[in-house]
N, C-alpha and C positions, 0 to 999 in steps of 0.2 A: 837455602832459598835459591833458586834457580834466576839467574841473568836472562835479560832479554837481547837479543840481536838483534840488529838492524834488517829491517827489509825494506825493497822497493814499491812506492805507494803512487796513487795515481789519485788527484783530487782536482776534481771536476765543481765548479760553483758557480751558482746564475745569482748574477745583483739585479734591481727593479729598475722599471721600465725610465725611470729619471736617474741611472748610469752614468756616467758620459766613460769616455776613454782615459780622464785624469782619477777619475772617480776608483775604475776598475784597478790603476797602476798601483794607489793608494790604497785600496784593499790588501792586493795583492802583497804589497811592503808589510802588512800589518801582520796577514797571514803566516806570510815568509817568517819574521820577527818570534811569530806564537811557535811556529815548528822548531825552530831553534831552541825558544825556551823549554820547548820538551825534548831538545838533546836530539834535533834531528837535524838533516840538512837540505834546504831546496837546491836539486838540478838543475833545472829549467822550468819557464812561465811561460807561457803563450795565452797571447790576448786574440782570442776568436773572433771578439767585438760583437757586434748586435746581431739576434738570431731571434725570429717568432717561435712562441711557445707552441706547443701539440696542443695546450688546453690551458686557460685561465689559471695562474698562481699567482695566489692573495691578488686577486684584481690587476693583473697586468698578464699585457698580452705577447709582447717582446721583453726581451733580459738579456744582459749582457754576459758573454760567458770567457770562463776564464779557465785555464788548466794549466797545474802543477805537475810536479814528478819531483821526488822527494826520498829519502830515506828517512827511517824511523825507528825506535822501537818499539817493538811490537806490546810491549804493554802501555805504550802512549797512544796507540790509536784511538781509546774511545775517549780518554780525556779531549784530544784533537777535536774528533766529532761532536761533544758536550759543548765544545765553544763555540762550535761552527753553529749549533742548533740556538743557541742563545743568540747570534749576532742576528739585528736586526736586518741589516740593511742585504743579507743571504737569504734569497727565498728558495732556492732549494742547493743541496750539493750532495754530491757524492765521491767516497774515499775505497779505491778497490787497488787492491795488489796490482804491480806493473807486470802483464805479461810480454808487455814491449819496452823498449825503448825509445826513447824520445828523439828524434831525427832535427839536426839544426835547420830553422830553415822551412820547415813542413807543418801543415795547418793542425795533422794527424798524426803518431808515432805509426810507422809503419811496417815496420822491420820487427819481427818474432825472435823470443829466444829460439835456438834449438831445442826439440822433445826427442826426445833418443824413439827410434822406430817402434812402433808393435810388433810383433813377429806371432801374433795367438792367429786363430782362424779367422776369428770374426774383424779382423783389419783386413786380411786377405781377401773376405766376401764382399765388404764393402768396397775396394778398389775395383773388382772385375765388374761389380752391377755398375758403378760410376761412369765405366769406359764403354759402355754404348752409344753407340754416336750416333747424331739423329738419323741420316743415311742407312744403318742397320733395323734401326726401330722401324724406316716407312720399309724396309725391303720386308720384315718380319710381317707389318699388318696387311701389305700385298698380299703376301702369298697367302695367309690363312684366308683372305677374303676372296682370290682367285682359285685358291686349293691348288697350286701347284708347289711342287719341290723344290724345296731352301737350297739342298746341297747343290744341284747343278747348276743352277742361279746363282750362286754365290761363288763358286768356280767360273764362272763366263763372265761374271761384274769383277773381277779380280784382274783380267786380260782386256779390258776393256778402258782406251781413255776417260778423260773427265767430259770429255764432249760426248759421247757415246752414252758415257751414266746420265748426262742430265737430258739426252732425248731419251732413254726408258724412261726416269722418271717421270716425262711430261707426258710420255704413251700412259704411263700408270694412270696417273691422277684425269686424264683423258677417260681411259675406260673406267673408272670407278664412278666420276661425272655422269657418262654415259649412266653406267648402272645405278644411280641414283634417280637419273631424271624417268629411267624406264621403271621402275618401282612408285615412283607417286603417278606416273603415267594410268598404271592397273591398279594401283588404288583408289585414285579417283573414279576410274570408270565403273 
């Protein structure tokens, strides 16, 4: 029979709208208590305190919210969750693998493990289409919409200060203005 190993868990749970802050601590101690009885250990707790709901749960519309960081093992999580679902006074929670860590101090864990790099194509693709930058994008529907040529344009905006780039821009958007207002101009008529 195969052992289970500990991993890093992340539990998130909303108490009702008649919470208070002693309320939440007292949960949390109970909680804390059940994870250990299943041979795990809590991290860290943070108390988020009061936050309105996206939509009505069981009739309340703020819940207090509370988040763990814990280890476990992995065959104690649903037992964990079978309790959580039975406890009245938890109107919703949720239990997801920690892809972070927990930061002392901060409302949110903030900090990511390292993911060792992609190196296939399709990581590759996705970085160059990311790295356009809005500047490139308005030079690109320029020219298609004036028809003139990217490459020498974009060799003169490369020699050219930042004060310089943003009077062409305002020449741009000037003339497109322009050609806009003269097109409902002959529509109209």
């Amino acid at each position: 029979m195969r052992t289970a190993h500990n991993v890093s868990y992340e539990l998130t749970f909303i108490l009702g709208e008649a919470a208070t802050p002693e309320m939440g601590k007292q949960k949390t101690e109970e909680i804390t208590k059940l994870i250990e009885k299943f041979e795990g250990k809590v991290e860290k707790d943070e108390q988020w305190g009061r936050r309105d709901l996206a939509y009505l749960i069981n009739r309340n519309r703020t819940g207090y919210y509370v988040s763990l960081w814990f280890e476990l093992p992995t065959n104690q999580v649903k037992p964990l969750e079978e309790a959580l679902r039975f406890d009245e006074s938890v109107i919703r929670h949720l239990v997801t693998k920690a892809y972070t860590t927990a930061q002392p101090g901060s409302l949110y864990p903030v900090v990511e493990e390292e993911k060792p790099a992609r190196t296939d194509s399709r990581s590759a693709k996705t970085e160059t289409t990311e790295a356009v930058s809005a500047e490139e994008e308005l030079r690109r529907t320029t020219t298609t919409t004036t028809k003139k040529k990217a490459a020498p344009k974009a060799k003169a905006e490369e020699a050219l200060s930042e004060e310089d780039r943003l009077k062409q821009l305002d020449e741009v958007v000037d003339e497109l203005l322009k050609a806009d207002q003269d097109d409902k101009t002959t529509s109209e008529a």
